[in-house]
Each structure stands twice: as structure tokens, then as C-alpha cells.
C-alpha positions in Angstrom: 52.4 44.0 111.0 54.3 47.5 109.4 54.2 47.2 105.8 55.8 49.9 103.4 53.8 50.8 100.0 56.0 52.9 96.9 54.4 56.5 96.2 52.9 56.8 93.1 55.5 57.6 90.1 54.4 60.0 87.7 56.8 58.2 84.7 57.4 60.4 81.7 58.2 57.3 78.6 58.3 60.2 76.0 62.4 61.1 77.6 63.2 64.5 79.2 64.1 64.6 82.6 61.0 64.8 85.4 57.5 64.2 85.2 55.4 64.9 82.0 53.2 68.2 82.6 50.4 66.3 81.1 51.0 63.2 84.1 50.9 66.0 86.7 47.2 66.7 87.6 46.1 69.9 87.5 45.4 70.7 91.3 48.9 69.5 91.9 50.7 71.9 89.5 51.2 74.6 91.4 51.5 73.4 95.0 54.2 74.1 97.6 55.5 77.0 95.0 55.8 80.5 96.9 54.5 83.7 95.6 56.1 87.1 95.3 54.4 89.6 94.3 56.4 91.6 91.8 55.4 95.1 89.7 56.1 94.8 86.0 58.1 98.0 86.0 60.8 96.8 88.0 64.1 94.9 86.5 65.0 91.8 88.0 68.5 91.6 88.7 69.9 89.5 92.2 68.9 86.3 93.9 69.1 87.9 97.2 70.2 91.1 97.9 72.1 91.1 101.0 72.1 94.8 101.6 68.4 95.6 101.6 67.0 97.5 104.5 63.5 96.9 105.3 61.5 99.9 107.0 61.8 98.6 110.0 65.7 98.4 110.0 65.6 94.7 109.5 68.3 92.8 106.7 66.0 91.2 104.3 66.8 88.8 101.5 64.7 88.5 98.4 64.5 85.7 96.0 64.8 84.9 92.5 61.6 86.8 91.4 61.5 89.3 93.9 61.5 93.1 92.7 64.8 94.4 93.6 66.6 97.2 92.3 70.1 96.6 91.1 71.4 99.7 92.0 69.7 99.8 95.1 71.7 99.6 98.6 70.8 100.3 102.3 66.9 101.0 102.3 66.9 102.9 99.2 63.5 101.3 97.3 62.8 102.6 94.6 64.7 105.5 92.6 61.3 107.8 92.9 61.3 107.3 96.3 58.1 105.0 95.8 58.4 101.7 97.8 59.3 99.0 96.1 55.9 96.6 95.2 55.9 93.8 97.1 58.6 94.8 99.3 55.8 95.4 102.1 54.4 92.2 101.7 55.2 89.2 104.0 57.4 87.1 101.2 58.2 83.6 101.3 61.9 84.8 100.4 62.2 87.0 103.5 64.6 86.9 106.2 63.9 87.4 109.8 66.2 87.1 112.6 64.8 84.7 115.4 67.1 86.7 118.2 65.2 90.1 119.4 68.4 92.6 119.3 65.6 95.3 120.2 67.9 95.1 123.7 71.2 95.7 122.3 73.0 98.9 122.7 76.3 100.6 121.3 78.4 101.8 124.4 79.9 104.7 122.5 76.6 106.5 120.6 78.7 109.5 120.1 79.0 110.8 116.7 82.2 109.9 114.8 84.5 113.5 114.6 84.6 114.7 111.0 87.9 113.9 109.0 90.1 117.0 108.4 93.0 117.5 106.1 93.8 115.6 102.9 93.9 117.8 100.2 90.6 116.0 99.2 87.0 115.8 99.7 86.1 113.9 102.4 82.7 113.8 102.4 79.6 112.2 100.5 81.7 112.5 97.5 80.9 112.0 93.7 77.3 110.7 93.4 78.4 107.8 91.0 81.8 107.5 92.5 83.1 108.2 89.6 85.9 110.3 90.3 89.1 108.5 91.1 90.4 111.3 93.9 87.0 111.9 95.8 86.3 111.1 99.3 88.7 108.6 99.6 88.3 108.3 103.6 84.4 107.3 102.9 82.8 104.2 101.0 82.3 104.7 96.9 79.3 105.9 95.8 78.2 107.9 98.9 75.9 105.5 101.3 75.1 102.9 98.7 76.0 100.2 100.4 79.1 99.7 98.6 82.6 98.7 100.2 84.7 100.4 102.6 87.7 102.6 101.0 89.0 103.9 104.1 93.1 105.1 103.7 94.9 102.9 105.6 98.0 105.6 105.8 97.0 109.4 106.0 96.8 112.7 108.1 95.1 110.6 110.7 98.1 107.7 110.6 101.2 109.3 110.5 101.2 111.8 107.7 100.3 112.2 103.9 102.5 110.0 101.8 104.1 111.8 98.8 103.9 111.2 95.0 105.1 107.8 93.8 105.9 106.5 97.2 105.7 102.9 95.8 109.1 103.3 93.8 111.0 104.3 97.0 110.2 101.0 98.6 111.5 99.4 94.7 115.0 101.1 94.8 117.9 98.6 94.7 121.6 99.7 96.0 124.9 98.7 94.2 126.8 96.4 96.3 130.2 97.9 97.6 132.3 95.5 95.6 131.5 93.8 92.2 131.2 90.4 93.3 133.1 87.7 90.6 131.5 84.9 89.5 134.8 82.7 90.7 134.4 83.3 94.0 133.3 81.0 96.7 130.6 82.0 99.1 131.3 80.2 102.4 128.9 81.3 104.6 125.3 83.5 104.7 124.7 84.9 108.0 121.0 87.2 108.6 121.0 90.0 111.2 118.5 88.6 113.4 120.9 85.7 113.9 123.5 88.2 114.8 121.0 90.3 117.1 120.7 87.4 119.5 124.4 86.5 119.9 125.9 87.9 123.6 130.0 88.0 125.0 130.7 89.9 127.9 134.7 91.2 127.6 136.7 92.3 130.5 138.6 96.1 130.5 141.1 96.2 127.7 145.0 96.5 128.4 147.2 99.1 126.7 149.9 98.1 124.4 150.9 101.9 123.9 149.8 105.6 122.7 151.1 107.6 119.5 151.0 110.7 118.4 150.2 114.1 119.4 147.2 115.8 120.6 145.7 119.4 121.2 143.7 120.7 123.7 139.7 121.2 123.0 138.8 124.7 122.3 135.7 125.0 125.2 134.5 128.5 123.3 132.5 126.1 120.8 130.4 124.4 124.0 128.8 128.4 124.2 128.2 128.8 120.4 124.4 129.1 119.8 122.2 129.0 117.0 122.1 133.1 117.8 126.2 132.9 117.6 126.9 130.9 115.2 130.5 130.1 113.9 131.1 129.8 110.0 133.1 126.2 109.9 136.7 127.0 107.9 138.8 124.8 105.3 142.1 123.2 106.7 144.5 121.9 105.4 145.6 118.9 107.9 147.3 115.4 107.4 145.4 112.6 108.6 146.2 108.9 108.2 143.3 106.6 107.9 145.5 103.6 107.3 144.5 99.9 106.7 145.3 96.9 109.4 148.0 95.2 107.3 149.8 98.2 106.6 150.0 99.2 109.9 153.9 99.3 111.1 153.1 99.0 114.6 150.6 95.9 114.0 152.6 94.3 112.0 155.4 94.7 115.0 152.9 93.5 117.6 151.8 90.4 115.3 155.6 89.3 115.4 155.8 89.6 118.6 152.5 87.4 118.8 150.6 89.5 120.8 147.5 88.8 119.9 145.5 86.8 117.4 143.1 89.5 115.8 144.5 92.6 114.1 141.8 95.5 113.2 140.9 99.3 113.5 137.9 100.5 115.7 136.5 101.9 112.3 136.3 98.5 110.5 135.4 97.3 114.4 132.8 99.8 114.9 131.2 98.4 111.7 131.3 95.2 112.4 130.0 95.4 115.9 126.9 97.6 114.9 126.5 95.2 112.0 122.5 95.1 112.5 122.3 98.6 112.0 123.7 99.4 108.7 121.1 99.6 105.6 124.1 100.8 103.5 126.4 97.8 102.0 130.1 97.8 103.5 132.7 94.6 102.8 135.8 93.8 104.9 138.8 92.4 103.5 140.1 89.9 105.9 143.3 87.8 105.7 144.5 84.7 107.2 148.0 84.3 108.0 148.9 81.5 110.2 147.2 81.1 113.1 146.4 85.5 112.8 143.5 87.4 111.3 143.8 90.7 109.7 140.3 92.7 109.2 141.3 95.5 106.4 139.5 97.7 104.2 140.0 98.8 101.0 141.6 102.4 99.8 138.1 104.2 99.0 135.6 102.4 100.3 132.8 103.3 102.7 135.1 103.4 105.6 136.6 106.7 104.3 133.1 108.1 104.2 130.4 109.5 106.6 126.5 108.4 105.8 123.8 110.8 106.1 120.6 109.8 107.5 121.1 106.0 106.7 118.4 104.6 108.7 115.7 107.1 107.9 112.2 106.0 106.5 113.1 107.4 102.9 117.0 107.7 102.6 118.6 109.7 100.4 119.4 108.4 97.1 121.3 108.8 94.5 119.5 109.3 90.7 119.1 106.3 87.9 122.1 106.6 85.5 120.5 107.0 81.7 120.3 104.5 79.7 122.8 105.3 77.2 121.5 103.4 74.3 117.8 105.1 75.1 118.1 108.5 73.6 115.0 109.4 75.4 116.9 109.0 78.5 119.6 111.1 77.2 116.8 114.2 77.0 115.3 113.7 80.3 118.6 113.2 82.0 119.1 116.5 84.4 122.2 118.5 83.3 123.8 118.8 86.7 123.7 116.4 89.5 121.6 117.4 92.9 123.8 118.5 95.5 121.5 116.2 98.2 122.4 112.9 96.5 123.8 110.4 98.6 126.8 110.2 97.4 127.3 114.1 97.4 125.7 114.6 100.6 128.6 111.3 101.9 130.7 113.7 100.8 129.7 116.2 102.3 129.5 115.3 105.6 132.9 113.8 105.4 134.2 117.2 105.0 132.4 118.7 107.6 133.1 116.4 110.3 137.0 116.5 109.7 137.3 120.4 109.3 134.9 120.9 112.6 137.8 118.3 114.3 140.3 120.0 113.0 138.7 123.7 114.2 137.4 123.0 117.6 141.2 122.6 118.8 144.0 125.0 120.0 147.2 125.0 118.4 149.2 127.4 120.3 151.5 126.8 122.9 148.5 127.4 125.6 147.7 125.1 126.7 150.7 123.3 125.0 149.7 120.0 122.7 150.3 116.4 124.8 153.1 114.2 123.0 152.4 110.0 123.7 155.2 108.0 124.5 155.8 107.5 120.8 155.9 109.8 117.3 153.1 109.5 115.0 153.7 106.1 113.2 152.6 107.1 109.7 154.7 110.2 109.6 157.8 110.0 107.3 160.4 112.3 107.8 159.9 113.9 104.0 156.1 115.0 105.3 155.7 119.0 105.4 152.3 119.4 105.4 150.9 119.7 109.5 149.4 116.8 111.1 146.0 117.0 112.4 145.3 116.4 116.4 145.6 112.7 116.6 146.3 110.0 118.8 146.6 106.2 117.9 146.2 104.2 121.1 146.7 100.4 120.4 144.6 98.3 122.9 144.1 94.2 123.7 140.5 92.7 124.3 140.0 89.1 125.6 137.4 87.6 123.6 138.1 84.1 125.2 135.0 82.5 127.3 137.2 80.2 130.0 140.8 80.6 130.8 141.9 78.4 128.4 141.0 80.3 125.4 143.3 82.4 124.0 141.6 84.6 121.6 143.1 87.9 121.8 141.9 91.5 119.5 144.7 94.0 119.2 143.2 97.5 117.7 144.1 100.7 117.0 141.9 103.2 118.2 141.9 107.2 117.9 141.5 110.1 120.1 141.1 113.6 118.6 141.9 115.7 121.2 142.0 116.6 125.2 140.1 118.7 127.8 142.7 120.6 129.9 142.4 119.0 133.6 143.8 117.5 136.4 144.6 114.1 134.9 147.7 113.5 132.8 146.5 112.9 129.6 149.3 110.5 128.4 147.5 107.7 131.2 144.1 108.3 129.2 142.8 111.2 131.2 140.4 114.2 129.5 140.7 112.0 126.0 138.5 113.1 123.7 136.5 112.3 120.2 134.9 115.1 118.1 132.7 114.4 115.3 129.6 116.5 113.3 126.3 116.4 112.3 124.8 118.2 109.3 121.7 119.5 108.5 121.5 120.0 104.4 117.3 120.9 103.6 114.6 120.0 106.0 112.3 120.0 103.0 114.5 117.8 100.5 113.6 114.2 99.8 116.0 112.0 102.4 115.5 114.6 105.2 113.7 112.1 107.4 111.4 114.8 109.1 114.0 116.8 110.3 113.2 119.6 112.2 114.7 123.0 111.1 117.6 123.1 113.0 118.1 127.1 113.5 114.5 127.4 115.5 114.3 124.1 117.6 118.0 123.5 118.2 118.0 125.5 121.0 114.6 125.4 122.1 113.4 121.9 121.5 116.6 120.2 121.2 115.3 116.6 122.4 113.2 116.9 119.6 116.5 117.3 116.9 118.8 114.7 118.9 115.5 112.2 118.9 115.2 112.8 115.1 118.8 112.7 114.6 119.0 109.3 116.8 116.2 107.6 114.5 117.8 109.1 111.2 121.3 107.7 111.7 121.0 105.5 114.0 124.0 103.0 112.7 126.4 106.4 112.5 125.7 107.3 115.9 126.3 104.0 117.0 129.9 103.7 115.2 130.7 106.6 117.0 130.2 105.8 120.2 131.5 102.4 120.1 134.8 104.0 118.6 135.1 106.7 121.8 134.6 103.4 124.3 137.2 101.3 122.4 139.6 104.4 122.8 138.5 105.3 126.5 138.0 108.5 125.6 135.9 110.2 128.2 133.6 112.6 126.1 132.2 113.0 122.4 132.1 116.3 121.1 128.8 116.3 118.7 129.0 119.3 116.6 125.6 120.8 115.2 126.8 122.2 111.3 123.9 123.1 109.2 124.6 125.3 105.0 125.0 129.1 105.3 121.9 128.3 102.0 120.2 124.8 101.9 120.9 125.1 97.9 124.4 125.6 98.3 126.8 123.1 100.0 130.1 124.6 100.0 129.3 126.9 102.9 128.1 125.9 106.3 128.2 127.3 110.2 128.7 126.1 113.0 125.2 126.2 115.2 126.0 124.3 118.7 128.0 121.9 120.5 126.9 118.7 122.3 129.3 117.0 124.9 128.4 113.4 125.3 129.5 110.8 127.8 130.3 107.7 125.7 128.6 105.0 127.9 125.6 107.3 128.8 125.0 108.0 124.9 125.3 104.0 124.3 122.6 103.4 126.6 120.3 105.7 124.8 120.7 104.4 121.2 120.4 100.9 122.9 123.7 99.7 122.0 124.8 96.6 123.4 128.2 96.0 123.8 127.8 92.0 124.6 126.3 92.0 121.4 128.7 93.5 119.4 131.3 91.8 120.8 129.5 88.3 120.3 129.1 89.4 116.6 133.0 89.6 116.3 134.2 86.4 117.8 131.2 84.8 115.3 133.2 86.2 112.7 136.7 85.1 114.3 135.9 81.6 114.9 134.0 81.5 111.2 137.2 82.5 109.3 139.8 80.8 112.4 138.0 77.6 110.6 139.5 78.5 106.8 142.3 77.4 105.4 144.9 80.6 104.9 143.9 82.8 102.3 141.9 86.3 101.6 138.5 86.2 102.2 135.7 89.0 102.3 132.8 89.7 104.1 130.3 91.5 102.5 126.8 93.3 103.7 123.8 93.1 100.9 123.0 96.0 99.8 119.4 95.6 99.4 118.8 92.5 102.3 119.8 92.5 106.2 122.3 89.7 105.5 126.2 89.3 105.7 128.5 86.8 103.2 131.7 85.4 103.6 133.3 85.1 100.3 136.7 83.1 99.9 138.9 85.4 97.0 142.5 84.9 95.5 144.8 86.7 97.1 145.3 89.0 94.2 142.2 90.4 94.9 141.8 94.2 95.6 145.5 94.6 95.1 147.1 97.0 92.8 150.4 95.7 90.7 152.2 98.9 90.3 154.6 97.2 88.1 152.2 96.4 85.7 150.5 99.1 86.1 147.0 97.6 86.9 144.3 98.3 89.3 142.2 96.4 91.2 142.3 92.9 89.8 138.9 90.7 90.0 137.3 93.9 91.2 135.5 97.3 90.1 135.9 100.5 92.0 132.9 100.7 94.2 130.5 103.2 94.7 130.4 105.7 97.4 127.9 104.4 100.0 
């Protein structure tokens, strides 16, 4: 029968945890216990040391008493070059790997190609690793084992970064209107939401065409960056007015024509929405059962961005703090001329006086008159008016045949190209617009190339650049010259006579574009845009009447609907006030 008999207990009555030494007998003291040899001269530092390298290329790991260097790595041993005693030795501590990998291979034995570039050392480095700017692209401390410091962005991953590249990333934007604490925020809408919205709209009907137009000077397609054409000053009238103060809208919305009332600038915006890193805000009004979309006198939709989308826009400096008089020394005495603000400017003026250039007004070939006079033009007006035609057009936004949800708009056309077609039906209709060049080597120049020695040589190179830089202007653009039907888009190339001096600048090529085709390539989607808008329609259709604003974040892709009294952004000219519940914003 099994029977089961207790071990002998070696009790300790005198306390302390374990057995007495003196109950232990004296062949049993040191039994089971391993033993590593170990030299005397050595410290003892690690329980196991993970990155020893035995002789025979073999990870090891050595115990509590075994004679390990603490500064040791991969197979150094001892600092004299001496192996380590013991260290030859079979140890109870050691480590061997029961798989043979004596089979196993690398399939690429070639030797890695040595780093170039970098400004720095990039080799064994500082001996201690105790310079903070050595061999970066290696591990610290040369081949001690230590961790891997390898740059993660360099020569070898798209370029050297510059100096304090982590404040760029930190800069916060103004919003384009000071929002006030008493309004009501309605709705919060993020871009990816709008990026997967889709409406397909039919051809747009024509309601009727004002102005006058001149014909398109064709000498400026042949100018080259070896004939370059300084760009002149002139002194044109141009209306940019606002939706509700539109006389012919306002005609067409008492007439109930349609049910939406906008320009194709505010529509351009709103349709390329997704794009814009810049903040923008429309003003939009509900009267009835119609919607106004208006901007305000100023705002960003008088101005032209400059290289919006690029990597590192431009920006415009920290204002001083005035109660830091420290701020007050370092402050720079006059403002850079490649600011954002100044270079908005900038190419606001350049891209109206190139429009107003690159036409003919002489009697040949004679200017085209629409159907109907410039409506902005009062009879007490002297000054010239610039080559402009208003042509007011009618999209369906409805999805079935029971919707009625028409957009009435007001789209321009800067001039004609002489032809066959009668330009009055919407033949040869033109837009003209310009890029600028300001200093490929200023911060905010997005890696532009120079634009005198690769515009004519390499320039898929410039229009790639230019189509990654300003991406959201490009796209404005061409949505404007396919709400007008306008058949081409002059793109005008205008670069500074000297990249430190922006009052002077020349003319160094001309691009024409066909509207559709040049959508296609910066990938803009027209279902897209178009689904964005009637979002936006049915969102404020559902509000009681009132003034609301939508308004883009200027530091997050996200769009707000704000409900505002109707006093806002109004001026009382009787009592002489400005804008009331608002600040005048700042230039995008």
C-alpha cells in the first residue's frame, strides 16, 4: 500500500526567516549552488548582460556574480584587450541557443553604401558620444552596443530640415472674423465629411450677359523668359460687388427665379472648401424662402493667396508684446516684404494689372458689348472700366423632378479671343489670371524652382510645383472659368525685376489652359463641389430667417455655422459706426 512520509524540516525556534546555518549540516551547505569564476579586478555591475558577444559570435548572458564590464558592449572584454576571466569558462549563467543557425544566410551580403551629405559627421563619431551633433545617422558611442539614433528625416528622406522647424508646425492663424461670445454655433462640419459628399448638375441656363469685353492680346502667348515684358500700373474700375447688393440679383430674386443667390468667387470657395488652409467666412442671409451667400467689404475674397497649401506657408511675423520692452528691442524696424499678408497683396496687384495688360483697347479688333450695360456703372463714373463681363447663370441643384432648388450666380469673363463664334452667345470667352514668383530661397517658397532657368526648359517641373503650392487657388480658378463657360484660362507667369524688391516685376510667359482639362489635373471634382453647396443649402433652408455665417477654422480642417443678429457686419453711417459685433479681420 503507497504511503507518503514529510521531509525532514530543518526548524529555526531562534526567529529569522529560513533554516538556522547551524541546523544545516555541513556537506549540505553548499550544494546545488553554481560557480563562476570571477577575477578580483573586475567591477561587478549587471545581472545579465544582454549584449555580450562571446568569441564564437554567440549572445551570452552572465549572472549575478559573473565578471562583466559595465561599459562593455558587443564582444569588447576587457578594456586592455585581455579576455575577461571566466568569460572562457563553461558558466552555469550562460546562454546557448538550442537551434543551430550555422545554416542561415542573409540574401543581401552586400555592404551598406556610406551616408553622404549632412553637414555632420557621419561616421564612428565621438568616442564617448559626447558630442550632441556627431554622427547622428549612426548609434552613440560608436559600436558599443548602445541604441540606434538613425534620422528619421534627412538628405536620404526628403531633404535637410531647417532651424527651429518644430515652431512652424506650432503657428496658429487669426480667424477671419472675431467670433462674439453671443453667437450661436448651429452646426460643426469636418472636411473629410464634405470630401465624401457627391451631386451631379445638369448644363446651366443663361439668364443674361453684361458688360463689355476686349479682345486678348495673343503677343503675350510668344513672350519668353528670353523676352520678357515688364508688367505696367493701370488705372481700371472693377466692381467686385457683394450678392445682396447686386441690382440685377435683387431683380431676378423678385422675380423668383431662383432660390440661391451667390458670386462664383464666394462659389468657388465654397466648392473647393477642402482645399483651403487659410480661414475664409461667408455671410449668408435668409429671406423667405431665398438664400443670399455675401461676403464682407475686405475680406479674403478681395485677396489672392500665395502658396497656401505649401509644406511651410508663408507667414506673417509675432506682433511684440507691447507691455515686454524686450520685445520692443527685438522687434524688426520694417516689415518683410515676403509676409503673407504683403505677399496677398502683392499678388492681388499683379494678377489684376496682368488682366488689365494682356488686352487690346483699340478699335481693332473692336471690344464686344453684351446685351446689357455694366450694372455697377453710374452715370457720374469717369474713371475707365476694366474688360469685364458679368454673365448671370441658373444651376439645378434638385435630385428628382420635384425639387426645386435652383442657384442663380454671377460669373465673370475677362476677355475674348477673336474667332469665328459670336462672342455675345459665349464663344472665345476668356479668364486671365497670374502667378508670381517672389524668392525661391525665402521661407514660404515651397521649393520652387527658379523660374527664369526652368520656366522654359523644365516647365512641368514649375506647373507641378506651382499645382502642389497652391493647390486651393488653382482650384478657385478653374472652377470660376467653368461656372462662366469660358473656353480658356490665360495663366500668366510674373516673377520681381529683384527678389528684394516688390514694386517691380515682368512678365516671363503665358500659359493657355482648357478649363475642364486643367480640372482634371488638380483632381477637382465637380460632383463634389456641388454636393458641398446643396449641404450648405439645405443646412441653412432648415433656419429660421436671419443672418448667419459660416466660418472656416483657421488652424483645423473644419467649417461652423454661426447664427448672428442681423446688425452684424453692417456699417450705420448715421451713427457713424463700423462694423458692429465685429473686428476688421486680417488679411488672409
Amino acid at each position: 500500500m503507497a504511503s507518503f512520509s514529510l521531509p525532514k524540516i530543518h526548524d529555526n525556534p531562534d526567529g529569522g526567516w529560513g533554516p538556522s546555518s547551524s541546523n544545516v549540516p555541513e556537506q549540505l551547505k553548499f550544494k546545488d549552488i553554481p560557480y563562476a569564476p570571477y577575477s578580483k579586478s573586475d567591477k561587478l555591475g549587471r545581472f545579465a548582460d544582454w549584449n555580450d558577444l562571446t568569441s564564437d559570435g554567440r549572445q551570452t548572458n552572465t549572472g549575478p556574480l559573473a565578471a562583466t564590464n559595465t561599459r562593455g558592449g558587443a564582444g569588447r572584454g576587457r578594456r586592455d584587450g585581455a579576455q575577461a576571466f571566466g568569460s572562457g569558462t563553461a558558466s552555469a549563467f550562460s546562454y546557448f541557443h538550442i537551434e543551430d543557425e550555422s545554416s542561415f544566410s542573409v540574401v543581401d551580403n552586400k555592404a551598406a553604401p556610406p551616408r553622404r551629405g549632412g553637414g555632420f559627421a557621419r561616421g564612428r563619431g565621438s568616442a564617448r558620444g559626447n558630442s550632441s551633433f556627431a554622427s547622428r545617422g549612426t548609434s552613440r558611442g560608436g559600436s558599443r552596443g548602445g541604441y540606434n539614433t538613425a534620422p528619421r528625416s534627412g538628405g536620404q528622406r526628403g531633404g535637410r530640415r531647417g532651424m527651429r522647424d518644430w515652431e512652424k508646425n506650432n503657428r496658429t492663424r487669426e480667424s477671419s472674423v472675431a467670433i462674439s461670445p453671443s453667437w450661436q454655433m448651429l452646426e460643426e462640419i469636418e472636411f473629410h465629411r464634405l470630401a465624401k459628399l457627391r451631386l451631379d448638375v445638369d448644363e446651366p441656363e443663361d439668364l443674361g450677359n453684361y458688360g463689355r469685353i476686349f479682345p486678348y492680346d495673343k503677343s503675350y502667348d510668344r513672350i519668353t523668359t528670353k523676352t520678357e515684358k515688364p508688367l505696367q500700373s493701370f488705372d481700371r474700375l472693377k466692381y467686385n460687388t457683394t450678392t445682396s447688393d447686386d441690382p440685377v440679383i435683387q431683380q431676378l430674386a423678385a422675380k423668383n427665379t431662383a432660390k440661391v443667390y451667390t458670386t462664383d468667387v464666394i462659389l468657388s470657395v465654397l466648392m473647393t472648401a477642402p482645399r483651403s488652409v487659410y480661414p475664409w467666412d461667408i455671410v449668408i442671409i435668409r429671406e423667405g424662402d431665398n438664400l443670399f451667400l455675401d461676403k464682407r467689404d475686405g475680406g479674403m475674397f478681395d485677396h489672392v493667396t500665395v502658396n497656401e497649401n505649401a509644406a511651410d506657408p508663408p507667414q506673417d511675423p509675432t506682433p511684440s508684446n507691447p507691455n515686454n520692452p524686450q520685445d520692443k528691442q527685438t522687434a524688426p524696424d520694417t516689415p518683410s516684404i515676403n509676409s503673407a499678408t504683403d505677399l496677398s497683396l502683392e499678388a492681388t496687384y499683379i494678377s489684376q494689372n496682368f488682366g488689365f495688360q494682356s488686352v487690346v483697347e483699340s478699335s481693332a479688333p473692336p471690344p464686344v458689348d453684351f446685351a446689357h450695360p455694366n450694372p455697377f456703372h453710374g452715370p457720374g463714373e469717369t474713371e475707365p472700366l476694366a474688360s469685364c463681363g458679368y454673365r448671370y447663370r441658373v444651376f439645378d441643384l434638385g435630385i428628382t423632378e420635384d425639387e426645386d432648388i435652383k442657384l442663380c450666380v454671377r460669373t465673370e469673363v475677362d476677355a475674348y479671343v477673336p474667332g469665328p463664334g459670336n462672342p455675345q452667345d459665349g464663344h472665345g470667352l476668356i479668364t486671365i489670371r497670374a502667378l508670381n514668383e517672389f524668392d525661391s530661397r525665402a521661407q514660404g517658397a515651397g521649393g520652387a524652382p527658379d523660374w527664369r532657368s526652368k520656366l522654359d526648359s523644365q516647365r512641368g517641373a514649375v506647373v507641378a510645383t506651382e499645382m502642389k503650392n497652391n493647390s486651393c487657388k488653382l482650384a478657385k480658378w478653374t472652377v470660376q472659368s467653368v461656372l462662366a463657360g469660358a473656353e480658356l484660362m490665360k495663366l500668366g507667369y510674373i516673377s520681381r525685376v529683384n527678389p528684394r524688391d516688390n514694386s517691380r516685376h515682368v512678365i516671363l510667359s503665358t500659359a493657355s489652359l482648357r478649363p475642364t482639362d486643367f480640372a482634371a489635373q488638380l483632381n477637382v471634382s465637380f460632383a463634389n463641389g456641388w454636393g458641398i453647396v446643396r449641404t450648405v443649402t439645405d443646412l441653412c433652408m432648415k433656419m429660421p430667417e436671419g443672418k448667419y455665417v459660416l466660418v472656416k477654422d483657421p488652424n483645423k480642417s473644419v467649417i461652423r455655422l454661426y447664427a448672428v443678429p442681423m446688425t452684424a457686419f453692417t456699417t450705420e453711417d448715421d451713427e457713424g459706426e463700423a462694423f458692429e459685433g465685429d473686428e476688421p479681420e486680417s488679411a488672409a
